[in-house]
Backbone bond lengths (Angstrom), bond angles and torsions (degrees), N, CA, C in turn:
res aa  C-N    CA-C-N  psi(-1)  N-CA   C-N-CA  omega(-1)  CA-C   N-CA-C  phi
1 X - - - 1.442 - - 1.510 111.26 -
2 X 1.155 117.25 -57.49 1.817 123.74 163.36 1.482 89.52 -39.18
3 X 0.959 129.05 -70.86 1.719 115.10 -156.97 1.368 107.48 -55.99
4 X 1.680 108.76 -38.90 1.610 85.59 176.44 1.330 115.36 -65.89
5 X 0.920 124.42 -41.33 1.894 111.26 -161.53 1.724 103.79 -77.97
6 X 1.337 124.60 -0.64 1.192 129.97 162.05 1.536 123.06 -64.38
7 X 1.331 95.41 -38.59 2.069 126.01 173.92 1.539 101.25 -35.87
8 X 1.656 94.28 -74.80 1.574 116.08 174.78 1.220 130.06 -24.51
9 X 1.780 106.22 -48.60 1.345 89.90 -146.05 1.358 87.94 -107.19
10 X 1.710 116.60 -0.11 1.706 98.33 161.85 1.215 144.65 -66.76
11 X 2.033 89.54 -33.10 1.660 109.49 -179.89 1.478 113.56 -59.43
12 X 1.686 102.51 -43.71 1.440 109.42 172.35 1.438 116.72 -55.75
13 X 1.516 116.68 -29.19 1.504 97.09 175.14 1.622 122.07 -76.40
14 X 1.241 101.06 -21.94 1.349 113.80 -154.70 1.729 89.39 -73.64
15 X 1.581 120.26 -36.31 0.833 110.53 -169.54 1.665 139.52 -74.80
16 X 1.741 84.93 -14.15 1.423 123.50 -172.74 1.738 85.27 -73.60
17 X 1.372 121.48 -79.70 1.427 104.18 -174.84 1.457 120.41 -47.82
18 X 0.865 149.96 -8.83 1.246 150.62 -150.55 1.509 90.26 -104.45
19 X 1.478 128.86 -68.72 1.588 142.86 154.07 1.875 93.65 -33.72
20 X 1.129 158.86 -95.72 1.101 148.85 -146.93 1.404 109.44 -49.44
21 X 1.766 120.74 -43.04 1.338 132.23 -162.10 1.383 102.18 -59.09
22 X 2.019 120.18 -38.70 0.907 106.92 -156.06 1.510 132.21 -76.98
23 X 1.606 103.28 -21.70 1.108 119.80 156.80 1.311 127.47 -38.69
24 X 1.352 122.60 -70.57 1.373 146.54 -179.22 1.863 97.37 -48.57
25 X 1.697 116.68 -47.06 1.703 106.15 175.33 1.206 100.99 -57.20
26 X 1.345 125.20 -40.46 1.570 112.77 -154.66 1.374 105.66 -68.14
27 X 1.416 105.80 -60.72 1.874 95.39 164.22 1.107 135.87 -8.22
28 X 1.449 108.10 -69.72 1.506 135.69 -143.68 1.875 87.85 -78.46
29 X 1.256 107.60 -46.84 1.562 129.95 178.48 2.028 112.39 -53.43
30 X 1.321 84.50 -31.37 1.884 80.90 -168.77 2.034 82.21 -95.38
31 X 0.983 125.48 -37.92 1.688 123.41 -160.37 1.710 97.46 -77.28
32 X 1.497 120.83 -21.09 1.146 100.41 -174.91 1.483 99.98 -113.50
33 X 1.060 133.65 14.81 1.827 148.49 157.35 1.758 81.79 -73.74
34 X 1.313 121.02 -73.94 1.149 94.55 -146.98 1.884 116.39 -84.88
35 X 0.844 117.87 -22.38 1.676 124.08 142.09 1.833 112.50 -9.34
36 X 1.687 105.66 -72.05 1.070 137.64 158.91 1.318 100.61 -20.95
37 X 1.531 119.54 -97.61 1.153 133.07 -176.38 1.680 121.26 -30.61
38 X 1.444 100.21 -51.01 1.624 105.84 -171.39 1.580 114.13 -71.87
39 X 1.405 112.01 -23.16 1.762 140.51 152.70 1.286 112.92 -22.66
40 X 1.452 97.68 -84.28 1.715 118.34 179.95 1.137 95.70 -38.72
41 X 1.806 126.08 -84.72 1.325 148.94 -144.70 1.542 100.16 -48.61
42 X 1.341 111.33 -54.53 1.826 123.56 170.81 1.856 108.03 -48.60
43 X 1.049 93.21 -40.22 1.672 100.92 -155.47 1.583 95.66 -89.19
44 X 1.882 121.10 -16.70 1.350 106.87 173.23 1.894 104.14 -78.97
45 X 1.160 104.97 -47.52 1.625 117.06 170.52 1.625 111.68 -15.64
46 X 1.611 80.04 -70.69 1.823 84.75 -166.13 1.427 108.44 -74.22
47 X 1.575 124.19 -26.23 1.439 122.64 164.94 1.851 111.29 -38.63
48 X 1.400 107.84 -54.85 1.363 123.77 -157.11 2.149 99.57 -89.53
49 X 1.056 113.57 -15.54 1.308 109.30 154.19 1.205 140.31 -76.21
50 X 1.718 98.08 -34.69 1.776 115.79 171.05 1.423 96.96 -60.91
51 X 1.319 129.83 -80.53 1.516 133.40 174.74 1.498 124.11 -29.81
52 X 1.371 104.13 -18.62 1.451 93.84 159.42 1.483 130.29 -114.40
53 X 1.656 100.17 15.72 1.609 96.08 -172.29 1.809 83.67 -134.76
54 X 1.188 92.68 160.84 2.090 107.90 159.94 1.459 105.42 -45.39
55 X 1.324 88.00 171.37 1.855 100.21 177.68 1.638 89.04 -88.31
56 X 1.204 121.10 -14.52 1.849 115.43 175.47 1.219 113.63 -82.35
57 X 1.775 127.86 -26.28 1.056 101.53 151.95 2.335 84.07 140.60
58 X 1.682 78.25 -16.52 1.384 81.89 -165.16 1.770 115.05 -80.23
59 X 1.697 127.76 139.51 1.515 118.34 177.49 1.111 125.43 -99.02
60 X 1.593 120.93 29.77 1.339 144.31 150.89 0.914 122.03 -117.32
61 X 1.489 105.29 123.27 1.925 132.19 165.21 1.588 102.81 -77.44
62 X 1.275 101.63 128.27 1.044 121.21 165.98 1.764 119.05 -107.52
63 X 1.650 102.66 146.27 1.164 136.62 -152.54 1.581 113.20 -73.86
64 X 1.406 139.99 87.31 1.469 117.31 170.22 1.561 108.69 -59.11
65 X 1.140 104.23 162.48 1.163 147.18 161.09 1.786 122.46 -88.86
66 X 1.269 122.98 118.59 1.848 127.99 -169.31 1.554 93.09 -94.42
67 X 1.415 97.15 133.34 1.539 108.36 158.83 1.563 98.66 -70.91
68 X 1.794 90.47 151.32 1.607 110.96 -173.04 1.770 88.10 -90.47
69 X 1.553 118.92 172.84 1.481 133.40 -178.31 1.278 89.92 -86.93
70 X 1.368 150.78 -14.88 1.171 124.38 178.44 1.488 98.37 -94.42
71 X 1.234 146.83 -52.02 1.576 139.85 172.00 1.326 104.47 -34.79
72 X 1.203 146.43 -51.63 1.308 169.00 -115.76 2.119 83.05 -59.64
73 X 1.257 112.38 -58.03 1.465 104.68 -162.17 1.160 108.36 -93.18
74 X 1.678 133.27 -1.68 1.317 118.65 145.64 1.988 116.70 -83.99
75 X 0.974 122.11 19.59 1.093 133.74 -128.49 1.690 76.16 -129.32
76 X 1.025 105.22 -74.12 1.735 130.79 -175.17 1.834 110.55 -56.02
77 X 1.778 110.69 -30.83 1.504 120.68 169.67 1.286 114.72 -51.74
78 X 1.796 115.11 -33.58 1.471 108.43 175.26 0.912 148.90 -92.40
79 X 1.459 94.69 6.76 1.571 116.00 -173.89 1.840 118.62 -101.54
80 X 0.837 130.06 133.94 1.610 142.21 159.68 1.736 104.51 -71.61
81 X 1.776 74.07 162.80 1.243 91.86 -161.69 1.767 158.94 157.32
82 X 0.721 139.45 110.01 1.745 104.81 -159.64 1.917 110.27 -73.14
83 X 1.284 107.92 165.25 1.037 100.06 -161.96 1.684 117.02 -81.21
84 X 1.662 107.20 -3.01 1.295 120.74 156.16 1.871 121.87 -39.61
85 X 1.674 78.41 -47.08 1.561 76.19 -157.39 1.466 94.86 -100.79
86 X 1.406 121.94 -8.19 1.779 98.52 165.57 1.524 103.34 -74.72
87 X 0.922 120.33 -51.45 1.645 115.88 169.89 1.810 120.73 -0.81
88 X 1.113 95.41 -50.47 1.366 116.77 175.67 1.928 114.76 -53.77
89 X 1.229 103.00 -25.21 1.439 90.20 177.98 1.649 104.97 -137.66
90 X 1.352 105.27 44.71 1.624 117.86 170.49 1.465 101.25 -103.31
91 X 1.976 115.63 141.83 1.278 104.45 161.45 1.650 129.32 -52.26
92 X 0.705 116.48 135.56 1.884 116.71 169.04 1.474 114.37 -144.96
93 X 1.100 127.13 145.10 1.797 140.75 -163.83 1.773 101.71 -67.23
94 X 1.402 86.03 -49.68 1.311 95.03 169.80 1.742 143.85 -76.63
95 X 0.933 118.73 2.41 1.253 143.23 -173.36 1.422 120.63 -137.24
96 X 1.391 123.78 165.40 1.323 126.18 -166.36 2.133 98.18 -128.12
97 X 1.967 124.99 73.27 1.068 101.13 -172.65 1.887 148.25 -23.41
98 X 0.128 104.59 -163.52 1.568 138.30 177.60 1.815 123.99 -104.06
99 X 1.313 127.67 108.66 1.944 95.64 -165.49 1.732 81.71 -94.26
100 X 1.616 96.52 -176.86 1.116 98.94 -173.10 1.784 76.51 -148.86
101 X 1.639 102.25 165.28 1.359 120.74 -171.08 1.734 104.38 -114.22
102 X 1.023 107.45 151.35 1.495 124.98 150.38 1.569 140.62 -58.23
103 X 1.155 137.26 94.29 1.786 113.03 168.85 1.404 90.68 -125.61
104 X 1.530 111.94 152.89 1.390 123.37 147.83 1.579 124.34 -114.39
105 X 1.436 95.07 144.18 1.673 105.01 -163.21 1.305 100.33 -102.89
106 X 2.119 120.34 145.56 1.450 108.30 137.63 1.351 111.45 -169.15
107 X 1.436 130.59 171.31 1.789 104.94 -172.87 0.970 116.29 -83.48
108 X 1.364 111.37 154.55 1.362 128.30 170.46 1.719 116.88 -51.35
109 X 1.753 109.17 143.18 1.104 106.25 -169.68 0.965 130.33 -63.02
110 X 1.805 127.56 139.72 1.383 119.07 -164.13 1.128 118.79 55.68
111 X 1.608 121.84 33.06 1.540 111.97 139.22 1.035 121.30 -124.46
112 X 1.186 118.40 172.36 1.526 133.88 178.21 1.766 119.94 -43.37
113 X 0.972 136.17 126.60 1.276 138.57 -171.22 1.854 96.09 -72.06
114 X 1.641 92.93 146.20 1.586 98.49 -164.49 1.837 103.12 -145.71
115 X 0.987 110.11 -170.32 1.835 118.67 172.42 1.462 100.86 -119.79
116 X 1.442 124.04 161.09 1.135 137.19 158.06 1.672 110.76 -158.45
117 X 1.192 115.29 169.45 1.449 139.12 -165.18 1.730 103.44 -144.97
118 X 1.419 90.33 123.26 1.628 101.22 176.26 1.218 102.46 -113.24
119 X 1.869 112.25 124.75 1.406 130.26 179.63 1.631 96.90 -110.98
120 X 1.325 91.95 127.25 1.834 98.50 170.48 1.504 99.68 -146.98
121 X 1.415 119.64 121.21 1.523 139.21 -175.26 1.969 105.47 60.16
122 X 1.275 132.99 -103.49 1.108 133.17 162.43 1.245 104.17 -94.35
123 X 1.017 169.79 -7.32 1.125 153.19 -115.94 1.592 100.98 -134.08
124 X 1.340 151.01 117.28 1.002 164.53 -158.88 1.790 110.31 -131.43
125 X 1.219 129.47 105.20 1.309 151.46 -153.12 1.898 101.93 -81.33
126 X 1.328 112.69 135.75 1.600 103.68 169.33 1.396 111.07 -45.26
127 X 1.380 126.49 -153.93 1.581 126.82 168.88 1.244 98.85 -106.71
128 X 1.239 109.09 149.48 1.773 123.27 166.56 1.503 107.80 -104.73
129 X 0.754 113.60 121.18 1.836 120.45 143.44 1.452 111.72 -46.17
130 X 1.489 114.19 117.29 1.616 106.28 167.66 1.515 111.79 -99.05
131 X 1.291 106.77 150.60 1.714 106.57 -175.61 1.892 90.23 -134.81
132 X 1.678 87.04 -150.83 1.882 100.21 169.13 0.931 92.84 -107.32
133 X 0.963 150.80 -22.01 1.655 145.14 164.27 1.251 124.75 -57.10
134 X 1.678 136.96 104.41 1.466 115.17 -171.82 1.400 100.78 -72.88
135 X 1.802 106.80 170.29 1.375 126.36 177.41 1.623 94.12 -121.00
136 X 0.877 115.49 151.55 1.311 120.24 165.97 1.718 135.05 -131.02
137 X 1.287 98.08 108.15 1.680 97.68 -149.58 1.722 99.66 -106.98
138 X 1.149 121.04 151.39 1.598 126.41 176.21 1.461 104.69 -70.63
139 X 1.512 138.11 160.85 1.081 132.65 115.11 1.449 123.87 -137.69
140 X 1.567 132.40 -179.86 1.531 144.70 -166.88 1.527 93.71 -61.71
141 X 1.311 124.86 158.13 1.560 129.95 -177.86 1.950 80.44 -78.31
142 X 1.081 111.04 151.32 1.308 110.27 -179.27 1.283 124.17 -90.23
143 X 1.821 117.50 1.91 1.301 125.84 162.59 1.132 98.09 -125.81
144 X 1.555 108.42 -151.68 1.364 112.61 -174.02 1.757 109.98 -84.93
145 X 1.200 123.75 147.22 1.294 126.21 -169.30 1.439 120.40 -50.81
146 X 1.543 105.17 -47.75 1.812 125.40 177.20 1.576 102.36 -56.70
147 X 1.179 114.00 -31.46 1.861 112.08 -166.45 1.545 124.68 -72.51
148 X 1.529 93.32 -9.40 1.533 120.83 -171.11 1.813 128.19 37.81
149 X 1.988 90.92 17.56 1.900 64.87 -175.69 1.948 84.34 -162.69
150 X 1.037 117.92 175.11 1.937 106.74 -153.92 1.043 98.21 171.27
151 X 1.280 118.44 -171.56 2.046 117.89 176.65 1.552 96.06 -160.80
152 X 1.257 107.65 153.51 1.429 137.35 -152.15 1.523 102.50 -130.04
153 X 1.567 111.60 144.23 1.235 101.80 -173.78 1.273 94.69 -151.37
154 X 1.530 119.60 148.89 1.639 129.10 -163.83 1.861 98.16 -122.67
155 X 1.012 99.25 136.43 1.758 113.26 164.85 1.303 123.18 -103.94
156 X 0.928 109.92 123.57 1.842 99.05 -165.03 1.274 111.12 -124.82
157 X 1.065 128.46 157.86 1.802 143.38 178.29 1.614 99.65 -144.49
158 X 1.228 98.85 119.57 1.389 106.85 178.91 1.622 119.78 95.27
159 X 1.125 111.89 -132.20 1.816 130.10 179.04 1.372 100.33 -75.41
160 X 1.897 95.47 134.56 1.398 117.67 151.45 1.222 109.53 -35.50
161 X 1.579 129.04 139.86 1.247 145.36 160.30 1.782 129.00 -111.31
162 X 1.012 115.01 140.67 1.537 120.92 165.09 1.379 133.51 -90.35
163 X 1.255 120.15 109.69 1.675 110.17 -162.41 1.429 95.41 -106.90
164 X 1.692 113.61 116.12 1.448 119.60 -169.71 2.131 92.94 -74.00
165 X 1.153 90.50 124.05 1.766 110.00 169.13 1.438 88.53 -141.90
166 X 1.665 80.61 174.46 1.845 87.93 168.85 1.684 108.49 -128.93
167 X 1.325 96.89 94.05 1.123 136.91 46.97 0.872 128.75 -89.95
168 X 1.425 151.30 -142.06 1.808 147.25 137.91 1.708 99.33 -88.49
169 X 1.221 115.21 139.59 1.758 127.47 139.01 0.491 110.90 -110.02
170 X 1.891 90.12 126.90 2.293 129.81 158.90 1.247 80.18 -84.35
171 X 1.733 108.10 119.03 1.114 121.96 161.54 1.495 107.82 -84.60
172 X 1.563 104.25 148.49 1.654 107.76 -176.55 1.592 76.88 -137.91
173 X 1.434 107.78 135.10 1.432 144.33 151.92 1.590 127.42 -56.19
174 X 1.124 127.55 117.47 1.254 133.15 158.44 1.250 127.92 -57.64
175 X 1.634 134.17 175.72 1.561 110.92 179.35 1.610 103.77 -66.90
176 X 1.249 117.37 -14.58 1.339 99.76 -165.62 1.734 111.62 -138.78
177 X 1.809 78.17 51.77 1.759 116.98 142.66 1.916 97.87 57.11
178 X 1.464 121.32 22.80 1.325 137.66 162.21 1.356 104.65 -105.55
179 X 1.692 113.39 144.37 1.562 139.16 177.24 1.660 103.10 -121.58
180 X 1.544 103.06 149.98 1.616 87.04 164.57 1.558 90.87 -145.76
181 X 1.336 105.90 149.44 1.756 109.98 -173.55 1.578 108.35 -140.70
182 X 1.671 122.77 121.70 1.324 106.70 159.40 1.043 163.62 -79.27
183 X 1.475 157.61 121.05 1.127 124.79 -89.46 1.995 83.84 -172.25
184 X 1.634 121.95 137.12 1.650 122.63 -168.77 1.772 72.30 -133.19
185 X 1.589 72.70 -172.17 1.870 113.29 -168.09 1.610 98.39 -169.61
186 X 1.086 105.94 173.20 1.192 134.85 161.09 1.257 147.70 -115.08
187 X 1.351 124.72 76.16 1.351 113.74 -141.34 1.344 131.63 -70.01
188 X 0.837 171.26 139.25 1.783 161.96 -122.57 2.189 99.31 -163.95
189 X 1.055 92.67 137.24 1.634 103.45 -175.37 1.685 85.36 -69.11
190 X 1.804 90.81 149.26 1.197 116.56 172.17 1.279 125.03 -137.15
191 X 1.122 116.56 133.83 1.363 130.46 176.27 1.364 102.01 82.18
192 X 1.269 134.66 29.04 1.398 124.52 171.68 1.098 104.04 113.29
193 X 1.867 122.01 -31.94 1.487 109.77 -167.04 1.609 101.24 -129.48
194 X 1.046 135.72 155.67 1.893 139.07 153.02 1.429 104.48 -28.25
195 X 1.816 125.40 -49.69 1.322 127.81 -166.42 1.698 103.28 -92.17
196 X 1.090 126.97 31.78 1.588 110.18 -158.42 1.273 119.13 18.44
């Protein structure tokens, strides 16, 4: 008989927590909905800020500059490469080149002289020596030419560098000594036609 009325008064407890718990889910349920919510809303923000600025941080694209057809073969000295694929942006009768763009490189003031490598689309640049002196080396538009606008990215060893565009990029380094900057054109018909 003790055992029965012992029965009772467990179920009843058990049931009592079970009734207290539910409260406390519902809470926990509306505070972490809205957690949730304020998440997204944050996380569309910073989505829609990245997309409008560089991975450096900066909300100006800067402008290449097109090598002219007469630079074209000092133009072509700075570039690596096999000779397949410089081929690609030599005049020929038969063919419609390739343009190629302008940047000039050099370190930033008062630092230490360093190397860097300019990557634009595949194209990965010998190393430069940076000094106070710019160098000015060609490379491939880093997308497709018609699209007029792409991003460029520098590898660096050593000293901050300045990549004269117009605007200019102060390149700032990642931990792992990569920059990326965005970067338009203007595209101009070639070879007679808009499509070469």
């Amino acid at each position: 008989m003790i055992g029965d009325m012992e029965t009772p008064s467990r179920h009843s407890g058990a049931r009592a927590s079970v009734n207290g718990a539910i409260p406390g889910l519902l809470s926990f349920t509306a505070i972490a909905i809205l957690v949730a919510v304020s998440f997204w809303f944050w996380l569309t923000e910073a989505l829609f800020a990245v997309s409008a600025s560089d991975a450096d941080g900066q909300s100006i694209s800067s402008e290449l500059a097109q090598v002219s057809g007469q630079d074209m073969p000092d133009a072509l000295k700075t570039m690596g490469g096999l000779p397949s694929f410089l081929s690609r942006f030599r005049q020929r009768s038969a063919s419609c080149p390739q343009p190629l763009a302008w940047v000039s490189i050099a370190k930033a003031a008062g630092s230490t002289p360093g190397t860097i490598r300019v990557r634009s689309g595949n194209y990965l640049s010998p190393p430069f020596s940076l000094s106070d002196t710019p160098v000015r080396i060609a490379i491939p538009y880093p997308s497709s030419y018609e699209t007029g606008n792409g991003q460029l990215a520098v590898v660096g060893i050593g000293a901050p560098a300045i990549v004269s565009l117009t605007p200019a990029w102060s390149v700032s380094y990642d931990q792992h000594n990569i920059a990326v900057h965005n970067v338009h054109w203007s595209p101009a018909a070639r070879c007679g036609g808009a499509n070469g």
